[in-house]
C-alpha positions in Angstrom: 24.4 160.8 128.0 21.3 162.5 129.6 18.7 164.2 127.6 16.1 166.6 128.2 13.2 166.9 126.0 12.0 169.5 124.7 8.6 171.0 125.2 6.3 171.7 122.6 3.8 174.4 123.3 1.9 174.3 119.8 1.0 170.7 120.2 0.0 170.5 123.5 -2.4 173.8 122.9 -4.0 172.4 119.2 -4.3 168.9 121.3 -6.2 170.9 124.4 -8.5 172.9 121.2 -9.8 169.8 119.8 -10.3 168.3 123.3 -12.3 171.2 124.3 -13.7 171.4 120.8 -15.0 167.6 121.3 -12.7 167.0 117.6 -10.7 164.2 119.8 -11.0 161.8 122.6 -7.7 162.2 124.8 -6.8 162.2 128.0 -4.7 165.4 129.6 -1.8 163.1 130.2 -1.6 162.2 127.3 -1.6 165.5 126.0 1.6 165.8 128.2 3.0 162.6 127.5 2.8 163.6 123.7 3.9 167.3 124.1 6.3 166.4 126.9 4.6 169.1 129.7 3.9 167.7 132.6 0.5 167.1 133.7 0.0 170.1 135.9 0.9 172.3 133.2 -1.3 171.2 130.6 -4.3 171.8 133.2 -2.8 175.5 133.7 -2.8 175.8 130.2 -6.7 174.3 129.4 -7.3 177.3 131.7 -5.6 179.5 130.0 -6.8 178.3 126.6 -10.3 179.4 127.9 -9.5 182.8 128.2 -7.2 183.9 125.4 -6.6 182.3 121.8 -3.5 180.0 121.0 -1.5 183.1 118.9 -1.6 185.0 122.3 -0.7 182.1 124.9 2.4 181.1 121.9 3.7 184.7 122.7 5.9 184.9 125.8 4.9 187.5 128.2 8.0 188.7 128.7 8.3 189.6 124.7 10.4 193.0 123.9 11.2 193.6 127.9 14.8 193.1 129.4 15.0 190.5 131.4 14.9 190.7 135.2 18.2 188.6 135.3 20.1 190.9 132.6 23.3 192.6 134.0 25.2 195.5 132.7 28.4 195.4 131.3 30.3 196.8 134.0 28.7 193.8 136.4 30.0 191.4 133.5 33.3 192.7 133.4 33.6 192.7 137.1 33.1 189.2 137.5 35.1 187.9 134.8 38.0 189.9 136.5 36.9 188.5 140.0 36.9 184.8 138.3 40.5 185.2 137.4 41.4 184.7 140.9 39.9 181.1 140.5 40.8 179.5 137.5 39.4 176.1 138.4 36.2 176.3 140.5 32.2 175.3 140.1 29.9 177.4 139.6 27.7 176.8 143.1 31.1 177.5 144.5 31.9 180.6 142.9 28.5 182.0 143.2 29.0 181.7 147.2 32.7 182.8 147.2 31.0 185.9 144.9 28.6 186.9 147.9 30.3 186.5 150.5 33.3 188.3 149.7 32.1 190.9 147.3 28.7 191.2 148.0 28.1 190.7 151.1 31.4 192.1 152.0 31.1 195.5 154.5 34.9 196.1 152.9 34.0 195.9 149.6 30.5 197.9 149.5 32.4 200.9 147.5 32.4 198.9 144.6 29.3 197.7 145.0 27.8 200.7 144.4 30.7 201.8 142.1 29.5 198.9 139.7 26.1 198.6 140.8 26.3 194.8 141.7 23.9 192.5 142.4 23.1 189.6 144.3 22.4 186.6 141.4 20.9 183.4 141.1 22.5 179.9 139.9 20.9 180.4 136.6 23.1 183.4 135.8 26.6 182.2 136.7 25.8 178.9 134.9 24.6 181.3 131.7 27.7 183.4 132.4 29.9 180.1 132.4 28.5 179.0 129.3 29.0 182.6 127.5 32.6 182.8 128.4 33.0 179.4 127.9 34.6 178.1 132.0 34.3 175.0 132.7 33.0 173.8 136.0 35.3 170.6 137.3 32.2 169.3 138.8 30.7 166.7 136.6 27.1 165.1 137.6 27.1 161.6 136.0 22.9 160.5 134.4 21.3 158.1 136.2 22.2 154.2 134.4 19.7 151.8 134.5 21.8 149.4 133.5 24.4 149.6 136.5 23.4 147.9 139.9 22.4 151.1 142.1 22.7 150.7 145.8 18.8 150.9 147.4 18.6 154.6 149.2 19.0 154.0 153.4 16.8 156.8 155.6 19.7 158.7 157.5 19.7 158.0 161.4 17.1 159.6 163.3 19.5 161.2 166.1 22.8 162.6 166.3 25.5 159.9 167.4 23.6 156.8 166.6 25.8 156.1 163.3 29.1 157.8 162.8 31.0 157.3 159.3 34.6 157.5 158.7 37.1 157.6 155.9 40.6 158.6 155.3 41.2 160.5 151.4 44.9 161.3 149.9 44.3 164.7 147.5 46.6 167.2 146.5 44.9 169.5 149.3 47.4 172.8 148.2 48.2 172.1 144.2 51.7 171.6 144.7 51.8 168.2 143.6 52.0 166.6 147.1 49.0 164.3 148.4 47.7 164.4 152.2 44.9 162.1 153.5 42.4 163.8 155.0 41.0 161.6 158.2 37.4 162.6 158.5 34.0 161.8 160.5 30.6 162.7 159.5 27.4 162.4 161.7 24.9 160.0 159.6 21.9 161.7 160.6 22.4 165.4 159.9 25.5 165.2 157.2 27.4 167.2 159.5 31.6 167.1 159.9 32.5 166.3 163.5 36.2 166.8 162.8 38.9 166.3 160.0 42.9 165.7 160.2 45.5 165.6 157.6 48.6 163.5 157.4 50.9 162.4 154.8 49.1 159.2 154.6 46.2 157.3 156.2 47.6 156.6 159.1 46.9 155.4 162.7 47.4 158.8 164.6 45.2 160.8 161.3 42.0 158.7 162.6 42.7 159.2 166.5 43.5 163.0 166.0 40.1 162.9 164.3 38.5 160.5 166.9 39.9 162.9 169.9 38.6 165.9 168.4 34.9 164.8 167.9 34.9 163.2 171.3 36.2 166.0 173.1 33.5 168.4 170.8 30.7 166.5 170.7 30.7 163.3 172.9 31.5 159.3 172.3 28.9 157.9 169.4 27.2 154.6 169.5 29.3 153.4 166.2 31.7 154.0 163.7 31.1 152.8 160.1 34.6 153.0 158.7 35.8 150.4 155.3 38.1 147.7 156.1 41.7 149.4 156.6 44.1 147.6 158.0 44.3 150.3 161.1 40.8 149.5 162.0 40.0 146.1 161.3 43.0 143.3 161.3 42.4 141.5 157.8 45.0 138.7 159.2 43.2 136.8 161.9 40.3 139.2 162.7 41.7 140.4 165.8 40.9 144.2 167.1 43.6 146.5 165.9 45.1 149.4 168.6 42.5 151.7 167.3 39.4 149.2 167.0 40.6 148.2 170.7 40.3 151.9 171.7 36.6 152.3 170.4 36.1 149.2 172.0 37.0 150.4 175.5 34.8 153.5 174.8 31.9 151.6 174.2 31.6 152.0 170.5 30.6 149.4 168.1 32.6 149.2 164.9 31.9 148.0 161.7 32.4 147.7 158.4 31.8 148.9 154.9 32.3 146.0 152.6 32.6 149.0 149.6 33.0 152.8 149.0 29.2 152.7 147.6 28.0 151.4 150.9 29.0 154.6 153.0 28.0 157.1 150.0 27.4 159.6 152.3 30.7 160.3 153.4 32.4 159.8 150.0 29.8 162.4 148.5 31.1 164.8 150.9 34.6 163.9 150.4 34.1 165.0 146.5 32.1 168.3 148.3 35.3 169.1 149.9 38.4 168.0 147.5 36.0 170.0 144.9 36.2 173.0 147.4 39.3 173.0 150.1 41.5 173.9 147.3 40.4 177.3 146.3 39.5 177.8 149.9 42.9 177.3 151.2 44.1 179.8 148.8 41.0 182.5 149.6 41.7 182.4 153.6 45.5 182.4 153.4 46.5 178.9 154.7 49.6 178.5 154.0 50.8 174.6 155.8 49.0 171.8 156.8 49.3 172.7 160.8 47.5 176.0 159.7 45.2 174.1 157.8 44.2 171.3 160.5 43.7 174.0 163.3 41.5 176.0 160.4 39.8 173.0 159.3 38.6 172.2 162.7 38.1 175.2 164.4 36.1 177.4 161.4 35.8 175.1 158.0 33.6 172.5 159.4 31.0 175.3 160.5 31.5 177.1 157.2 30.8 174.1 155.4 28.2 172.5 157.8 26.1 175.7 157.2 25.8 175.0 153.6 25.5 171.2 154.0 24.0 169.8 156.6 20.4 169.8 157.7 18.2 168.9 160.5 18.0 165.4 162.1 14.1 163.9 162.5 14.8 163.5 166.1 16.1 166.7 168.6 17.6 164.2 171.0 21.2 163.4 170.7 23.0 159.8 171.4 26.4 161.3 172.0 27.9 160.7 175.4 29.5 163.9 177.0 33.3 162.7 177.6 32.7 163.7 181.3 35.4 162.9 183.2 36.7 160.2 180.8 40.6 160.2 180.7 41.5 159.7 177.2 45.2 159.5 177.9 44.6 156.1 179.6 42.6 154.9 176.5 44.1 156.3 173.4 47.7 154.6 173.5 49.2 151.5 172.1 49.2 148.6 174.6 51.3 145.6 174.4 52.0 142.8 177.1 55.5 143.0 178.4 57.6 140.5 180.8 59.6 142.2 183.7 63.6 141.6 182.9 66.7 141.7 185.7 67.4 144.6 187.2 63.3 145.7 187.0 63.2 146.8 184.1 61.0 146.3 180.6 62.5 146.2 177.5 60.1 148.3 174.6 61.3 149.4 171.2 65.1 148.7 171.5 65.0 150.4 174.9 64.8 149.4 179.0 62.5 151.5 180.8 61.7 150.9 184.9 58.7 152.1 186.4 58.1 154.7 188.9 55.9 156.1 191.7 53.9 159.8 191.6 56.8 160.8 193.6 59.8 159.6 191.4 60.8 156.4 192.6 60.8 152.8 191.4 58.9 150.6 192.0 59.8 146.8 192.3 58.5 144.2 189.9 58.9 140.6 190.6 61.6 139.5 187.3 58.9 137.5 185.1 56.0 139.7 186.1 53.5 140.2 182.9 52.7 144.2 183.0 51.3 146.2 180.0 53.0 148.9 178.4 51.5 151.8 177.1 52.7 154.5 174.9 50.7 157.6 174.0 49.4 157.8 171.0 50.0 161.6 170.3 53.2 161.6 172.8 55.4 159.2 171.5 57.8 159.6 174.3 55.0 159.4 177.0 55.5 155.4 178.1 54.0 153.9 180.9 53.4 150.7 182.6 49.8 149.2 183.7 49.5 146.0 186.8 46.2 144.9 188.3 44.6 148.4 186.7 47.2 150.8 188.5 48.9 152.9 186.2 52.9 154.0 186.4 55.2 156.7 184.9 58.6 155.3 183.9 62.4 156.2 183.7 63.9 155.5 180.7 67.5 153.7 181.1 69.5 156.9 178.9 72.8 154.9 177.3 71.4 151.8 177.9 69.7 150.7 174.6 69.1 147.6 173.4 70.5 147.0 170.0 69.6 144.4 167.7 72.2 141.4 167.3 74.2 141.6 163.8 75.0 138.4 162.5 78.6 138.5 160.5 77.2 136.7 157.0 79.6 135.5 154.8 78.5 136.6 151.1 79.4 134.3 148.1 81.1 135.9 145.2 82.0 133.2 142.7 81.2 129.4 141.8 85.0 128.9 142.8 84.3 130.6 146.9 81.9 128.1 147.2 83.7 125.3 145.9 86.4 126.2 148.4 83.5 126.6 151.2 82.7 123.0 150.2 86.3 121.9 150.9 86.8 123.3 153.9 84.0 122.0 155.3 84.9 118.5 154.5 87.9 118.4 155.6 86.7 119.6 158.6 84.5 116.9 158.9 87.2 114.0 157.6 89.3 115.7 160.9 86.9 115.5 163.4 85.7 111.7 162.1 89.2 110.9 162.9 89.2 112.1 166.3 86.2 110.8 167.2 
């Protein structure tokens, strides 16, 4: 639990009057050590002390006037109707949501002046929260000495040098149903390069979100992404499709070994699961295509506004894309052998491949080709020899179906005691013959 002391004004003054009085040998620290100011505000008030006696400096100056931060009761009851609209939101949040659409609002500038609102500070929505009792669902947790505490790492200097990466399942609407939200962040500024929802964390989430900050912003030096089984094969350390991907890009990627180790990223996860919801609900998105063409194409500059900050270095270390063909590089590739008749089998179907003008082309039968299929295009499948790159025909009615094996299934001690028979007399026959 975290506690603030509290200051006490008649002690450090009657310490400072017998300091100045020579009654006492003490130090102005320890004045505020003792009175629990700190020490720039027990000088201010030695000054002070000088000038007027210690009834007079006890006595606020703002004793029997309003205070500057009071608001009329209209202002109060607008708000607390305006809140009702967000039943579950912190107070920062609310405070901006406030402004922007009441306040700062051109539509709404009738009842500004009908109710004589005001622009207020942090310190009177967290007053007004306390008075009417809301509770914020933001929670800061006190500093524990007792708990190991990562050391703090100086951000990146330039944009691009270190890019982080994370995929989070959240009840994104409130309808009970979690999506993972596949995001990058830029290391040096906090920014959000790009975001994508899916049902899970998935393969295609984090190339949807790789594409879009490539095509945006440019290819970054690395990726610092945990160990997920769809960037970094736990079984024999072998690149997975997507680490093989950044790999033919020319990033680096490596590895967070926990979620503390790329706080970064999971602070701004908590930024946004905290916020999305009630944002969602304030701009009218109503399905999760809405919301990742939204989320990319005006959320992340909303939010970056608010969030992000400068980098210590102008220059950037993102790569423009250029002419870079990212068809050719984001797809699954697997080795294939060419069958009869020219043709590969891939997924329980034959596919032959084809020149730019729509006819096959002749592989040798036992030729090893690589097969790629689109990542985004599922049906998009084409074939890859000695760097040249071919469309394909799939074979339609010609499917390969997996081979069904007719498995006897045992009911009873007494069907396998006949099984048993059988089987030796077979064999009792065939010693015979033999």
């Amino acid at each position: 639990m975290c506690f603030i002391l509290k200051k006490d004004k008649q002690k450090a003054l009657n310490l400072l009057k017998q300091k100045v009085n020579g009654e006492i040998k003490i130090t102005y620290q320890e004045i505020a050590d003792k009175s629990n100011y700190s020490l720039p505000q027990i000088k201010r008030l030695s000054k002070e002390i000088e000038k007027k006696d210690i009834d007079d400096l006890l006595v606020h100056g703002l004793t029997g006037r309003n205070s500057n931060n009071s608001a009329p009761n209209q202002e109060i009851e607008y708000i607390k109707n305006f809140k009702n609209q967000y039943p579950v939101i912190s107070i920062a949040q609310f405070m901006d949501i406030y402004h922007e659409d009441v306040i700062w609002n051109k539509e709404m500038q009738e009842d500004v002046k009908k109710y004589n609102l005001k622009v207020r500070s942090k310190s009177f929505f967290q007053q007004l929260y306390k008075k009417e009792g809301w509770k914020s669902p933001i929670k800061h947790k006190c500093f524990d000495n007792k708990k190991d505490n990562h050391p703090l790492r100086d951000p990146m200097p330039r944009r691009g040098m270190l890019i982080m990466t994370d995929g989070t399942p959240h009840d994104w609407f409130g309808n009970g149903i979690k999506f993972s939200l596949h995001m990058t962040l830029d290391d040096a500024t906090g920014e959000i390069l790009s975001g994508w929802f899916t049902p899970t964390e998935t393969q295609l989430g984090y190339c949807y979100a790789f594409k879009i900050m490539f095509i945006k912003h440019g290819i970054p030096q690395v990726i610092y992404g945990d160990r997920t089984s769809i960037l970094w094969n736990q079984i024999d350390g072998e690149l997975t499709q997507v680490g093989r991907m950044l790999e033919e890009l020319g990033i680096e990627l490596i590895y967070a070994n926990s979620s503390e180790a790329k706080g970064k990223i999971e602070k701004m996860n908590y930024t946004i699961q905290n916020r999305l919801l009630n944002d969602i609900k304030r701009f009218n998105i109503k399905t999760y295509k809405e919301l990742n063409e939204w989320f990319n194409n005006t959320y992340i500059d909303y939010i970056n506004k608010k969030f992000s900050y400068k980098p210590k270095e102008e220059e950037t270390e993102f790569i423009p894309l250029g002419n870079t063909d990212l068809t050719k590089i984001m797809c699954i590739k697997e080795e294939r052998i060419v069958l009869n008749g020219n043709m590969i089998s891939y997924k329980n179907n034959y596919y032959i491949p084809i020149t730019d003008e729509g006819c096959d082309y002749i592989f040798y039968k036992g030729t090893k080709v690589e097969i790629w299929q689109d990542v985004f295009d599922t049906e998009l499948i084409r074939i890859c020899k000695d760097k040249k790159v071919y469309n394909t025909r799939k074979i339609e009615g010609h499917r390969k179906d997996p081979i069904k094996r007719e498995q006897k299934r045992i009911q009873d001690q007494k069907e396998l005691e006949k099984l048993f028979r059988e089987r030796d007399e077979r064999l009792k026959a065939r010693a015979k013959r033999s």
